[in-house]
BATOR-214014 format. One record per atom (N, C-alpha, C, O): y, z, x. Coordinates in steps of 0.001 Angstrom, whole numbers, padded with zeros to 6 digits, always signed. Example, Ala and Ser with C-alpha at 12.3 -4.5 7.8 and 13.67 -1.06 7.14 Angstrom:
<nodes>
-005690+007800+013190-004500+007800+012300-003300+007800+013200-003319+008465+014236-002250+007080+012850-001060+007140+013670+000030+007870+012900+001138+008039+013409
</nodes>
This chain:
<nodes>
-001202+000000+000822+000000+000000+000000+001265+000000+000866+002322-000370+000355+001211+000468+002392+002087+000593+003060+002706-000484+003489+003928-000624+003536+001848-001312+003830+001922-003098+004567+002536-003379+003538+003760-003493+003469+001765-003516+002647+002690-004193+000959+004528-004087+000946+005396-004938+001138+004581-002614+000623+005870-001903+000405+006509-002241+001767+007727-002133+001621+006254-002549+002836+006997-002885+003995+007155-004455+004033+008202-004973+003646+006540-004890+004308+006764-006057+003987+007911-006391+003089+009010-006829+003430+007343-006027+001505+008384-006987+000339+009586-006453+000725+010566-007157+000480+009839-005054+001440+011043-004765+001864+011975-005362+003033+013201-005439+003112+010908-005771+003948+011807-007039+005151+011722-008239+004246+012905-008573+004310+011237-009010+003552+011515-009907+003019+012892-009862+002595+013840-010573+002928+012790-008472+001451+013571-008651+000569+015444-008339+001636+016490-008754+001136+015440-007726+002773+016680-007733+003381+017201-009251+003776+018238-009804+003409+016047-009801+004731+016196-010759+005022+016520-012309+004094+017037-013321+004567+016049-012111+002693+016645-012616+001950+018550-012172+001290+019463-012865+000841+018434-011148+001484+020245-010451+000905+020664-010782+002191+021813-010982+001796+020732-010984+003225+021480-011237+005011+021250-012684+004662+022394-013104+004836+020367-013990+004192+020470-014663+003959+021697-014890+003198+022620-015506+003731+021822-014331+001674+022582-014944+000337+024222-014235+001493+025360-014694+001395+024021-013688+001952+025038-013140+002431+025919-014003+003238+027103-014282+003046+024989-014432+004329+025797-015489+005550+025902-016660+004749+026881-017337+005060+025040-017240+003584+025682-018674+002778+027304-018573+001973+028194-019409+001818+027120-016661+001442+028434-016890+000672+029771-016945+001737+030801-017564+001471+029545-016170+003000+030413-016015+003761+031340-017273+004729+032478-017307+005198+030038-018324+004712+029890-019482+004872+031155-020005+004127+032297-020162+004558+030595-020248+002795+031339-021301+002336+032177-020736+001602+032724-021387+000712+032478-019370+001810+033744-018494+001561+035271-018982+002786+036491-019075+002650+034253-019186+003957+035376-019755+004885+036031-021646+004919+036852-022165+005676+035082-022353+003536+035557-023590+003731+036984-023689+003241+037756-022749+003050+037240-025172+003044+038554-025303+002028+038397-026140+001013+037924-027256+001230+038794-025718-000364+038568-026273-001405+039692-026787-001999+040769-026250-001740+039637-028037-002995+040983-028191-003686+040759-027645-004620+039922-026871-005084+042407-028581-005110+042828-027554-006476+041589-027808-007557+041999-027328-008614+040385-028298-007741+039783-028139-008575+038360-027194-008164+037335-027069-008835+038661-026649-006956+037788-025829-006452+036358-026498-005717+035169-026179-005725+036988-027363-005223+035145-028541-004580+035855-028423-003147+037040-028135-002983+035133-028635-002368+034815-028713-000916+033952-030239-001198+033050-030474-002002+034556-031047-000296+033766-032613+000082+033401-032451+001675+034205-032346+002602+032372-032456+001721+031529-032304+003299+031328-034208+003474+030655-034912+002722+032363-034811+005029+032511-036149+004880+031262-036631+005579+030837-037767+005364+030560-035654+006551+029535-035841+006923+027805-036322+006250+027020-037233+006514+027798-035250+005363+026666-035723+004334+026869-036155+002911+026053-036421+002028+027868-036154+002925+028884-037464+001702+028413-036142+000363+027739-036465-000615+028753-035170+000512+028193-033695-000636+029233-032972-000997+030096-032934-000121+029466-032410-001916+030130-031804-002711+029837-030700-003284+028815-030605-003963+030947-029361-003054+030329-027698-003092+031331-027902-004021+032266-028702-004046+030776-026569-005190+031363-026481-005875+031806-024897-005460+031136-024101-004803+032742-024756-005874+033634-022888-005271+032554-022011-006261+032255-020880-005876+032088-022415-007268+031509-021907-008384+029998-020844-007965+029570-019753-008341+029567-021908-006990+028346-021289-006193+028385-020268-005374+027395-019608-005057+029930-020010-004846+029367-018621-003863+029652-017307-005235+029551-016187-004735+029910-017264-006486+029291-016413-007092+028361-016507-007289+027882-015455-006866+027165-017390-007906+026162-017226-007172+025422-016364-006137+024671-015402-006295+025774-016876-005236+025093-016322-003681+025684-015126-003671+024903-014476-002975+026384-014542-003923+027248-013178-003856+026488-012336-004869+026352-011156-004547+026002-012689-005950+025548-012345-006845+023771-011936-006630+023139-011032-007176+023429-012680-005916+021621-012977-005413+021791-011763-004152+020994-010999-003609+023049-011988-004030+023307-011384-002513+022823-009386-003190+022124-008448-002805+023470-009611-003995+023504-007835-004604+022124-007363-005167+021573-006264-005232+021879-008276-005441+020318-008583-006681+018835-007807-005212+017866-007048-005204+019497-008542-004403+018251-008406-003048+018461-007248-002305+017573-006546-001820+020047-007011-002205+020371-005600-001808+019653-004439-002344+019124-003555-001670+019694-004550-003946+019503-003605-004832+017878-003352-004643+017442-002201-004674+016989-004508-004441+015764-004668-004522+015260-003884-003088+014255-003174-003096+016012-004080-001956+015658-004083-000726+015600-002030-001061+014829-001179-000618+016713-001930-001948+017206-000106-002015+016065+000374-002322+015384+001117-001614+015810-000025-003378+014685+000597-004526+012785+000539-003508+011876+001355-003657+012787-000485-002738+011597-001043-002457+011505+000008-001290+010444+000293-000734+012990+000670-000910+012810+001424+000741+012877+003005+000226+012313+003876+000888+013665+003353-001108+013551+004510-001611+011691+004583-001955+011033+005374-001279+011060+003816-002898+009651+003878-003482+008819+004014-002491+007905+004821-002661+008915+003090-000861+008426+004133+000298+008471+005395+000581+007508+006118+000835+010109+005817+000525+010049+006841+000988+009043+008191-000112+008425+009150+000351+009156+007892-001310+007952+008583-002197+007240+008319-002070+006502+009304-002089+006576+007273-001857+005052+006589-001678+004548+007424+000129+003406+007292+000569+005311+007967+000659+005257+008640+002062+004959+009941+001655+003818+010400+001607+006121+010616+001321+006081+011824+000896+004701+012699-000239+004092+013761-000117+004673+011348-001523+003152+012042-001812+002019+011696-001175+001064+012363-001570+001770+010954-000386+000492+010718+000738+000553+012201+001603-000295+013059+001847+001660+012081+001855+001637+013579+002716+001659+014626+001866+001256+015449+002688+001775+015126+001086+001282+016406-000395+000027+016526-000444-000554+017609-000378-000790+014880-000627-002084+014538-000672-002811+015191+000741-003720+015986+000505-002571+014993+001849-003297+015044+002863-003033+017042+003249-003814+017731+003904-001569+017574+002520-001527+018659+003464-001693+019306+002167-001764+020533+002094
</nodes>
């Protein structure tokens, strides 16, 4: 159960440090007045709309990463009740 709970918990940071460096990303582009970023390189178009989004996924994974590292720390504590 330990591997488990450790694991989904590096996943789950490494996914929120992900949503994190995309919003920060394209938090630093420049958009016009209708809020798009045109990238002339891969001929693509951001919409400003998306880093709520990613800001949003960003909190979602945070929250998950909290809960998944608190439920260790109980999942620790009664193993050790159990054993002592």
């Amino acid at each position: 159960m330990r591997i488990i709970i450790n694991t989904a918990t590096i996943l789950s940071a490494i996914t929120a440090l992900f949503f994190i460096a995309v919003t920060v990303q394209r938090l630093a582009w420049d958009y016009n007045e209708n809020g798009v970023h045109f990238d002339e390189e891969s001929v693509t178009t951001y919409d400003f709309g998306a880093i709520i989004v990613y800001s949003g996924l960003a909190v979602v994974f945070i929250m998950v990463t909290t809960m998944l590292f608190i439920a260790k720390k109980n999942i620790l504590k009664d193993e050790s009740l159990r054993e002592g």
